[in-house]
MARDREN-175104 format. One line per 8 residues: number of its first residue (from 0); their letters; for each residue x, y, z of N, C-alpha, C. Coordinates in nm, 4 decimals, m for minus. Layout:
! MARDREN-175104
NUM> a> X Y Z X Y Z X Y Z  ...;
This chain:
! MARDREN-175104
0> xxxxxxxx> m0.4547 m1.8172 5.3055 m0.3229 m1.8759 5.2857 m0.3143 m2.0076 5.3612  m0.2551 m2.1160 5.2823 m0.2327 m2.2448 5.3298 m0.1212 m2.2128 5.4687  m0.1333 m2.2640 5.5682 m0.0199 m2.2419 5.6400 0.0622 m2.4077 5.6384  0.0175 m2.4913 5.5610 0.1265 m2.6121 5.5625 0.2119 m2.4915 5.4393  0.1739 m2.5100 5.3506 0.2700 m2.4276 5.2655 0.3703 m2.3380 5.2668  0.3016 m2.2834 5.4166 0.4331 m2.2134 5.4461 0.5082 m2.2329 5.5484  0.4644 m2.3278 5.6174 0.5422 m2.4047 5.7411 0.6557 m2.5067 5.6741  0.7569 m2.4740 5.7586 0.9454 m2.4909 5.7005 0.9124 m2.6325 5.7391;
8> xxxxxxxx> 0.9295 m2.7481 5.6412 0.9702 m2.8903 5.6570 1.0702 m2.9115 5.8278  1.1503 m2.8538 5.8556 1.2361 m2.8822 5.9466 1.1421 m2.8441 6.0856  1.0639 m2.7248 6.0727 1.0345 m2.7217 6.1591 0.9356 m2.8038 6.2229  0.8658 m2.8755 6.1805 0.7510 m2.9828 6.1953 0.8071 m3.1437 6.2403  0.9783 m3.1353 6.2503 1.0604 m3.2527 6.2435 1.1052 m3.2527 6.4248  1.0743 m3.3443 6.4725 1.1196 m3.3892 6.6845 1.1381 m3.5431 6.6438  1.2100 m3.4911 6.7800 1.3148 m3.6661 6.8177 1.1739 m3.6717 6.9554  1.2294 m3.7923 6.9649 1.1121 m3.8921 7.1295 1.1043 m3.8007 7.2250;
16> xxxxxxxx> 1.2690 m3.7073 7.2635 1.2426 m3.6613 7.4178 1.1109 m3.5430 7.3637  1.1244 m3.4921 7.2897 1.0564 m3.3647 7.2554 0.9484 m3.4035 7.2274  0.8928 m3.5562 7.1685 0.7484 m3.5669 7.1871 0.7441 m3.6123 7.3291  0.7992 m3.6704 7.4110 0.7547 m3.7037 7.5420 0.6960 m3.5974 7.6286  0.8195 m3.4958 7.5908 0.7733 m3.3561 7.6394 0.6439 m3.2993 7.6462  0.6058 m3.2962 7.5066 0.4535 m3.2313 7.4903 0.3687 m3.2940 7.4808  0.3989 m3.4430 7.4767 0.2546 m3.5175 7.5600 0.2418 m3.5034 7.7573  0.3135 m3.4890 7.7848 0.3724 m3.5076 7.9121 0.2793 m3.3447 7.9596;
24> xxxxxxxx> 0.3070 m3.2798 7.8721 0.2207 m3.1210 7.8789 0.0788 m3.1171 7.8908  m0.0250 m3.2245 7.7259 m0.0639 m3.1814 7.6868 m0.1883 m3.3041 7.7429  m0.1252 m3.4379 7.7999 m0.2270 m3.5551 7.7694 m0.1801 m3.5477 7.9815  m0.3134 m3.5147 7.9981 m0.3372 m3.6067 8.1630 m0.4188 m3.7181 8.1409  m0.4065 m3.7629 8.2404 m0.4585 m3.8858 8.2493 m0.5474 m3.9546 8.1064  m0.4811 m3.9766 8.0099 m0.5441 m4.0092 7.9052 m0.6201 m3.9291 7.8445  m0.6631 m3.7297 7.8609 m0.7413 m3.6855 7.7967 m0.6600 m3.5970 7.7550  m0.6650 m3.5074 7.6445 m0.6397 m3.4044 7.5830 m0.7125 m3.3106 7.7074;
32> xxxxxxxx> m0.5571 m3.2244 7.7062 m0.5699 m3.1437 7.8313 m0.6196 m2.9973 7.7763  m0.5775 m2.9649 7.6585 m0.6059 m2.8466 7.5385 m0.5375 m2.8788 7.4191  m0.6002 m2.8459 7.3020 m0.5130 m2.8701 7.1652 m0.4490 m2.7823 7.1204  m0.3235 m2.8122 7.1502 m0.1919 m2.7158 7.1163 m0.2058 m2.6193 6.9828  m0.1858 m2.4615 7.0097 m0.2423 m2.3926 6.8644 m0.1107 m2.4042 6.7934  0.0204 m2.4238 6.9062 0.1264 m2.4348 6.7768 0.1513 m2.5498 6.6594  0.1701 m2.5628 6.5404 0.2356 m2.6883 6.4669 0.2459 m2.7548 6.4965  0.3787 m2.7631 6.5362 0.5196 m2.8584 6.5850 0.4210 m2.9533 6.7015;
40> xxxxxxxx> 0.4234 m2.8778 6.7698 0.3371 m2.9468 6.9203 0.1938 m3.0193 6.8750  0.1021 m2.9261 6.8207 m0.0124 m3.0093 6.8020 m0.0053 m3.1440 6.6582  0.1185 m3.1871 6.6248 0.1290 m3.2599 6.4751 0.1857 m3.3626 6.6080  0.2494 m3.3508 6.6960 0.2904 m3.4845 6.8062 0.2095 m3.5340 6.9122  0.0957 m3.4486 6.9493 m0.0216 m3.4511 6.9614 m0.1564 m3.5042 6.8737  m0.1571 m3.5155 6.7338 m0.1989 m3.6140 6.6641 m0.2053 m3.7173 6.6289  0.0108 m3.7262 6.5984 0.0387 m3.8530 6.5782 0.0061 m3.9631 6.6703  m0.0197 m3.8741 6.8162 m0.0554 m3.9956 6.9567 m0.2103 m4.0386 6.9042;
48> xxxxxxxx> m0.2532 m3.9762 6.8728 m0.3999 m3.9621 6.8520 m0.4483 m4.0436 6.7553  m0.3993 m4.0371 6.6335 m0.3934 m4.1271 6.5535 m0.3651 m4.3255 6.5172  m0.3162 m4.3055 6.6408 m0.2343 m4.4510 6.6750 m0.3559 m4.4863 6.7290  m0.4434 m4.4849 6.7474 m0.6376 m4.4925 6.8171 m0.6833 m4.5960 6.7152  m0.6221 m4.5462 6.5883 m0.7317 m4.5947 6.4602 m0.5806 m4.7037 6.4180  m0.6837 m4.8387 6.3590 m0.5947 m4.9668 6.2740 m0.5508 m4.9002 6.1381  m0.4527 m4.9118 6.0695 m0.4387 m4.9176 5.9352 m0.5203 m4.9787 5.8614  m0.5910 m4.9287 5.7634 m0.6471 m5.0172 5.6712 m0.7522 m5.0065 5.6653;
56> xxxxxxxx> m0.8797 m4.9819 5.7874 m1.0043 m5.0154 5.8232 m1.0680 m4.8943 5.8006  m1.1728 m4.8292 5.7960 m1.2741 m4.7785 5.7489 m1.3708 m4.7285 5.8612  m1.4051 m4.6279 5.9077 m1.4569 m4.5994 6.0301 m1.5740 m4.4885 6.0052  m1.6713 m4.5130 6.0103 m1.8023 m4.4617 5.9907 m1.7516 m4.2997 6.1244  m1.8006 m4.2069 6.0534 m1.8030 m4.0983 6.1699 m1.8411 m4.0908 6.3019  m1.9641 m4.1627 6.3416 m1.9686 m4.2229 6.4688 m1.8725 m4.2757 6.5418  m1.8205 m4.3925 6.5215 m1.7153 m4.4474 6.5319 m1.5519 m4.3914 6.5720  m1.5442 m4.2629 6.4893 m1.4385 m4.1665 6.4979 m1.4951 m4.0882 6.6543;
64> xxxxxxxx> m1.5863 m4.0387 6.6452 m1.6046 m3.9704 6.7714 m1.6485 m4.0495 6.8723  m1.6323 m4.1678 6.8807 m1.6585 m4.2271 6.9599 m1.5188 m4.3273 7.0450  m1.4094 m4.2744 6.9515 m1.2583 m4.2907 6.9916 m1.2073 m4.1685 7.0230  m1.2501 m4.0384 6.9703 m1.1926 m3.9045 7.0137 m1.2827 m3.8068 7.1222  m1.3984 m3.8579 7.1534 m1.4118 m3.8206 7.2471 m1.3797 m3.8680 7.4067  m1.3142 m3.9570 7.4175 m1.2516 m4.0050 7.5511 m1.1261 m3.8903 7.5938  m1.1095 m3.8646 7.4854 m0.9921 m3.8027 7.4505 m0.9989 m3.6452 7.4873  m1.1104 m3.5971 7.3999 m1.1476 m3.4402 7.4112 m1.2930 m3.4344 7.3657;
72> xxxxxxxx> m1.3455 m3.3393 7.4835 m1.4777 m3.2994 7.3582 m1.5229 m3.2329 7.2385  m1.3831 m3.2077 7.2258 m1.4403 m3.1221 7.0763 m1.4107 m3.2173 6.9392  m1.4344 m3.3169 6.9400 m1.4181 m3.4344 6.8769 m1.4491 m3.3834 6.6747  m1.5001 m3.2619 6.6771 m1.5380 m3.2307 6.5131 m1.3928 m3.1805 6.5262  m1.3351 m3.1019 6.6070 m1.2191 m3.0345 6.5700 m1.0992 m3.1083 6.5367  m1.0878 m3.2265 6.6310 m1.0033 m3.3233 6.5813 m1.0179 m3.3812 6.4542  m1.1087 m3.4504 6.4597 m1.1687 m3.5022 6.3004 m1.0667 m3.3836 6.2427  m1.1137 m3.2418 6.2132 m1.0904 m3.1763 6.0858 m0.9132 m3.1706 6.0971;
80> xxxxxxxx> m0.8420 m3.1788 6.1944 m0.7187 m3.1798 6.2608 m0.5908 m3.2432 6.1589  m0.7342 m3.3655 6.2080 m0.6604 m3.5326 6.1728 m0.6374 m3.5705 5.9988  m0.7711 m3.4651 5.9220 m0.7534 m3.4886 5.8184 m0.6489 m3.3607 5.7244  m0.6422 m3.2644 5.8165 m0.6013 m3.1316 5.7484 m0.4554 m3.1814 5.7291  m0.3908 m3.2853 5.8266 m0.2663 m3.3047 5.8999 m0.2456 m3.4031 5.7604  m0.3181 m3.4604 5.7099 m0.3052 m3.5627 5.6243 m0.2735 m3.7003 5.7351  m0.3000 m3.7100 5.8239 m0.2673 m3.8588 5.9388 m0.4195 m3.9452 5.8804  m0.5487 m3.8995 5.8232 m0.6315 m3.9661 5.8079 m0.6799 m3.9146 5.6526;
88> xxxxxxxx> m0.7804 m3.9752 5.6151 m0.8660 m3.9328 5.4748 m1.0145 m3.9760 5.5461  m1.0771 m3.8618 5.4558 m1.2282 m3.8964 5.4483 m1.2878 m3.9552 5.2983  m1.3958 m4.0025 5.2771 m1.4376 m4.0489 5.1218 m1.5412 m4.1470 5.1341  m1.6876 m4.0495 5.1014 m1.7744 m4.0934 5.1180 m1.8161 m4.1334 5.2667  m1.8014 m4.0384 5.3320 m1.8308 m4.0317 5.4816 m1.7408 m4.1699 5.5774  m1.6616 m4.1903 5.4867 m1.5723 m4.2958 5.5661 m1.4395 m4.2466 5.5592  m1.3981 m4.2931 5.7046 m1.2327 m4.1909 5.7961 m1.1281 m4.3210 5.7685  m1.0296 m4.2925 5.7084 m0.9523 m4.4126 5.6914 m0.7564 m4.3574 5.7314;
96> xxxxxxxx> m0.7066 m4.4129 5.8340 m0.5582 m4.4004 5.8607 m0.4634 m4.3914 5.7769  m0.3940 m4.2953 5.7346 m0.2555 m4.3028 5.6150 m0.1918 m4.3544 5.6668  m0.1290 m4.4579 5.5984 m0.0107 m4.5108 5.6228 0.0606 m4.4930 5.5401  0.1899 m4.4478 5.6177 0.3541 m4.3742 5.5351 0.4053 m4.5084 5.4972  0.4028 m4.4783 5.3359 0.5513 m4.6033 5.2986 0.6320 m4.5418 5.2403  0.7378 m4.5749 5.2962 0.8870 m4.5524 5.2756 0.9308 m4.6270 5.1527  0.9631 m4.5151 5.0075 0.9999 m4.6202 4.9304 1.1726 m4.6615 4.9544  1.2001 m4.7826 4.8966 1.3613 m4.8724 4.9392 1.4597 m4.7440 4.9195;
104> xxxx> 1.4370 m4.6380 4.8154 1.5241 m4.6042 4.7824 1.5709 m4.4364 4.8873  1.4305 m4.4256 4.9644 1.4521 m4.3248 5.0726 1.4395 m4.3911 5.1780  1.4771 m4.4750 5.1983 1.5057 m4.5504 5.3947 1.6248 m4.5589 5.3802  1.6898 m4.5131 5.2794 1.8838 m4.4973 5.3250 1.9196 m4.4034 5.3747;
């Protein structure tokens, strides 16, 4: 069973204090302290994670673990994390950043 599928839209939804919170938990001194098994927590824990990689650019797998392991050593687990989360894509062994666009008619 997919568990995005069955994870409630609302619940996957935090304001700043509540990510400050669980980075504040989860990130010492710049490393992933453990990767949160809950949702909510480990999807604000990505999104930090993610902000690593440019929009747009193309990152050979090396490259990926060579930004996520400063971070944590289990650097395959992230990878699979990052893409399960939909925050990245793979294709043809190249890791590339989603970027959310907001179409005009849902930013009201």
């Amino acid at each position: 069973m997919d568990r995005h599928a069955t994870a409630r839209e609302e619940d996957l939804i935090y304001d700043a204090g509540y990510a400050e919170k669980v980075l504040a938990a989860f990130i010492n001194n710049g490393q992933l302290v453990t990767i949160p098994a809950k949702l909510k927590k480990q999807r604000v824990v990505l999104d930090y994670i993610v902000q690593r990689f440019e929009p747009g650019r193309g990152y050979h797998e090396l490259d990926v673990n060579a930004l996520l392991k400063p971070l944590h050593p289990d650097v395959a687990t992230l990878r699979r994390l990052l893409i399960t989360e939909k925050l990245m894509t793979r294709e043809n062994s190249i890791y590339q950043r989603v970027t959310s666009e907001i179409a005009p008619d849902e930013a009201s």
